[in-house]
C-alpha positions as CSV (number, residue, x, y, z in Angstrom):
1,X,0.0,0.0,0.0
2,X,1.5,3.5,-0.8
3,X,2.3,5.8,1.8
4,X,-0.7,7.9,0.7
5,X,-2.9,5.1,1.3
6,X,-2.4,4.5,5.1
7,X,-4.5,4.9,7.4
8,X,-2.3,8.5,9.1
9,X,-2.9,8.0,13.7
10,X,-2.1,10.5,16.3
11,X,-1.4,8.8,19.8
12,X,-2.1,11.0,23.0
13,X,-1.4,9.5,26.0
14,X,0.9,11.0,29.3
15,X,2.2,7.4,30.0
16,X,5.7,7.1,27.6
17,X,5.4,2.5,28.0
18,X,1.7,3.5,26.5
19,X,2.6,5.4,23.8
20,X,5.6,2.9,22.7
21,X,3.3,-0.1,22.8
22,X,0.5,1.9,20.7
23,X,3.5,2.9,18.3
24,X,4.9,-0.3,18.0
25,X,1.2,-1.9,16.9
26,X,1.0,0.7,14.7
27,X,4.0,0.9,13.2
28,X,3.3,-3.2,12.4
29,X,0.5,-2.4,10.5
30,X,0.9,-2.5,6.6
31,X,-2.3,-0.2,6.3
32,X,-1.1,1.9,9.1
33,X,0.9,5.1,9.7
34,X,2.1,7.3,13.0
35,X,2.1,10.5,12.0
36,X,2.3,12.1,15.4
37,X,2.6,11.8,19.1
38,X,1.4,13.9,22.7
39,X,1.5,13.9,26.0
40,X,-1.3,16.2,27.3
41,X,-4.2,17.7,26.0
42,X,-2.9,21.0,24.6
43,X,-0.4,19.5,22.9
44,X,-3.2,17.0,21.4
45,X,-4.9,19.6,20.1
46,X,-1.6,21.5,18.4
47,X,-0.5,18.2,16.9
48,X,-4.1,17.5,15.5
49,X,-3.4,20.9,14.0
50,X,0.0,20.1,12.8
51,X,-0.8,16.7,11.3
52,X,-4.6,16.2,10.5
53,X,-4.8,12.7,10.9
54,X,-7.4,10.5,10.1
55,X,-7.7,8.7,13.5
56,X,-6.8,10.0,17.0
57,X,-6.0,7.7,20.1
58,X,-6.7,9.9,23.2
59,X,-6.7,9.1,26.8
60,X,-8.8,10.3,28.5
61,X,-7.3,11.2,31.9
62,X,-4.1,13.6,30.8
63,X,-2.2,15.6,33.0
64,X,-3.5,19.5,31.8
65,X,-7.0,19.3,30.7
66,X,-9.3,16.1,30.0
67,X,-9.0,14.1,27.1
68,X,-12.7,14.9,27.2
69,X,-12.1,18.6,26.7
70,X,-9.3,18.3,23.9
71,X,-12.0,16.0,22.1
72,X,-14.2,19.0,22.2
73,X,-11.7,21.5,21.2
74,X,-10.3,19.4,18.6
75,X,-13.8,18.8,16.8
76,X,-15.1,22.3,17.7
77,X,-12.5,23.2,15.4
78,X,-12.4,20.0,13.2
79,X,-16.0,18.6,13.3
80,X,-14.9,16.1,11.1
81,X,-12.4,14.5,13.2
82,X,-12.7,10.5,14.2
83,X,-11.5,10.2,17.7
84,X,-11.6,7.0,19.8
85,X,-11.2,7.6,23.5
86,X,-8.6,4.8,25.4
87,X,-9.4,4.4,29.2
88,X,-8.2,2.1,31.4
89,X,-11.6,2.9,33.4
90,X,-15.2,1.3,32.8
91,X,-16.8,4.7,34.0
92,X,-20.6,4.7,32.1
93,X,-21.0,8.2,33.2
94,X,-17.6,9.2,31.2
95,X,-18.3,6.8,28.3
96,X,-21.4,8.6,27.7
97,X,-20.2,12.2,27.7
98,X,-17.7,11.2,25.2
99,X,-20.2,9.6,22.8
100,X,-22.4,12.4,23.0
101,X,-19.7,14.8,22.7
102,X,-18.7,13.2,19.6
103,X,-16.1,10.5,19.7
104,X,-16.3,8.0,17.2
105,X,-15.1,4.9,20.0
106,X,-14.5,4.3,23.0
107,X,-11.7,1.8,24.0
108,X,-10.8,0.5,27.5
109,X,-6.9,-0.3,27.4
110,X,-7.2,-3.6,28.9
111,X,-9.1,-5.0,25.3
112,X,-6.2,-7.0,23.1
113,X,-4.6,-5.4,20.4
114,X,-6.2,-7.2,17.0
115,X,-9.8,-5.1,18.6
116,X,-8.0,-2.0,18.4
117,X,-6.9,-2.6,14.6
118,X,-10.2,-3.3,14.2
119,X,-11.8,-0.3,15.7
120,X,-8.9,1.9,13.9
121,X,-9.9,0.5,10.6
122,X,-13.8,0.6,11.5
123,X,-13.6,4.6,12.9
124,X,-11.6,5.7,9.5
125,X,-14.4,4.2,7.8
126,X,-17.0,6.4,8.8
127,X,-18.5,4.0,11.7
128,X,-19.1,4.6,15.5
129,X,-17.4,1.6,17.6
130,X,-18.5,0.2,20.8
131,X,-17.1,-3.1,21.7
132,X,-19.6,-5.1,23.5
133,X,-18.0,-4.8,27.1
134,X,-18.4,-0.8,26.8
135,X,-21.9,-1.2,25.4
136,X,-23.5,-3.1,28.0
137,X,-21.6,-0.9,31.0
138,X,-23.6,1.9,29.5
139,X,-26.8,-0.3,28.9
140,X,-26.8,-1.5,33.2
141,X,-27.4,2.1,33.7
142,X,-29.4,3.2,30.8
143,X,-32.6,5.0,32.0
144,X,-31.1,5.9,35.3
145,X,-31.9,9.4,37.1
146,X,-28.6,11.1,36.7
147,X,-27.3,13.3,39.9
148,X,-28.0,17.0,39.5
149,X,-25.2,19.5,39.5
150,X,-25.7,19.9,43.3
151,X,-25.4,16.5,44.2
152,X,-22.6,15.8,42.4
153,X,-20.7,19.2,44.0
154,X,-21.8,18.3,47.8
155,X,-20.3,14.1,46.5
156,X,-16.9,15.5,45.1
157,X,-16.7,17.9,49.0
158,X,-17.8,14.5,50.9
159,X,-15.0,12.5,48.9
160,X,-12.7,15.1,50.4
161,X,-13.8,14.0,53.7
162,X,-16.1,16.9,54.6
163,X,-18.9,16.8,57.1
164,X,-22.5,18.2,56.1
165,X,-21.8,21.6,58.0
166,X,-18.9,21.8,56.3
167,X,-20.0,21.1,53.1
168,X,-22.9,24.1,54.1
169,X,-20.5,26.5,54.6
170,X,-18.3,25.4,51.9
171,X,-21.5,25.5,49.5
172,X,-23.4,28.4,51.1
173,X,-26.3,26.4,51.7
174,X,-28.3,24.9,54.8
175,X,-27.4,21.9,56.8
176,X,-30.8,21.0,55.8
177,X,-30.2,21.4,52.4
178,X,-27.4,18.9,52.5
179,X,-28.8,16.5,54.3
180,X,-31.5,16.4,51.3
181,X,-28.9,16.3,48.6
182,X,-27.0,13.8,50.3
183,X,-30.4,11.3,50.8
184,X,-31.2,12.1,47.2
185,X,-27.6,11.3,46.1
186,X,-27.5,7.7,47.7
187,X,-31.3,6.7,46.8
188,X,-29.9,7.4,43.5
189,X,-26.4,5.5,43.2
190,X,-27.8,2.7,45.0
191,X,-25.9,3.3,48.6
192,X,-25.5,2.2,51.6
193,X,-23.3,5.1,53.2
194,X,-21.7,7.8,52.2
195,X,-18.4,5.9,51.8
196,X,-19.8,3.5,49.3
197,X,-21.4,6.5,47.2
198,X,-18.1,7.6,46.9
199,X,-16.7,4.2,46.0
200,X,-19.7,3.9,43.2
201,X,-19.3,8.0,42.0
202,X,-15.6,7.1,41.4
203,X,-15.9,3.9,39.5
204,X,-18.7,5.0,37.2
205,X,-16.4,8.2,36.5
206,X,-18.7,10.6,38.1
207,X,-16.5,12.2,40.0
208,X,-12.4,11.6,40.4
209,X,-10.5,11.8,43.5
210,X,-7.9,14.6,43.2
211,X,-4.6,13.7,45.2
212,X,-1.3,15.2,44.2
213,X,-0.1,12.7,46.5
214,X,-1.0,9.4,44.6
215,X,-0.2,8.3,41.6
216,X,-2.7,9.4,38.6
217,X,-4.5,6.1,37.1
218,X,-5.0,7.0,33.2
């Protein structure tokens, strides 16, 4: 196949093993070229710029802003772009924003490598690609009542180990108030304490736990 003819990719990912590994499937590929490389989302969007490739590989947790944002800016700019979002996290909540916000797949890192050839090859041809694992993660909570703004601010100041006067004062709303939110919240995720809504929040990527002292997941 001429050089003309590949399929051109742009890998953004903060982790250097990831972007190696993605490189080196790539670079494999007779149909296949890696035309360019990032390691946050600014520099995602600048290279999508720079090389207008046909396919872009973006994580989704990068170190500046969101591979959820660059995906916007890049197709607020590009509408025609095909993006496929790369997570190492089953999150429904995140899945979904993506989709919506226009990204063509939706990949979780931990799927082998022929199914992202395959989804590579699938999103240059003009088709959306959800593999059946991210499909039914999104289906289990399909028809669900999502958690208002509110809640989800007084979850993220109770994942920071606040207590409902705090979170008042914090929030510039009653006591009361909280207490509501906070009943509302768990009826909603399905639990048992505050701790577990947490846990639930965080897994289902509705909120993430900010610590400059641990590690980033991506």
């Amino acid at each position: 196949m001429s050089q003309a003819g590949r399929i051109r990719v742009l890998s953004v990912d903060d982790h250097p093993l990831m972007r190696e590994g993605i490189a080196a499937i790539i670079r494999n590929e007779p149909d296949m070229e890696l035309v360019g490389e990032a390691s946050s989302g600014r520099e995602a969007i600048q290279g999508y710029r720079e090389w207008k490739p046909d396919v872009t590989l973006m994580d989704l947790r990068l170190p500046d802003i969101s591979g959820f944002d660059a995906l916007i800016a890049i197709r607020s700019e590009f509408p025609d772009a095909r993006i496929i979002m790369l997570t190492t996290f089953e999150g429904d909540v995140e899945m979904q924003r993506a989709l919506e916000a226009g990204a063509q797949g939706y990949m979780l890192k931990s799927m082998p490598r022929k199914q992202l050839l395959e989804m590579i090859r699938k999103v240059h041809s003009g088709k959306k690609q959800i593999p059946t694992e991210v499909a039914a993660q999104l289906a289990e909570h399909m028809g669900e009542e999502a958690l208002s703004k509110r809640e989800i601010e007084v979850l993220e100041k109770i994942a920071e180990g606040n207590r409902n006067s705090d979170i008042a004062a914090l929030l510039f709303i009653s006591e009361e108030t909280v207490k509501g939110h906070v009943k509302h919240l768990m009826e909603k995720l399905g639990a048992s304490d505050r701790t577990h809504a947490v846990t639930i929040a965080v897994r289902r990527g509705i909120i993430h736990l900010h610590d400059s002292s641990v590690s980033r997941p991506s």
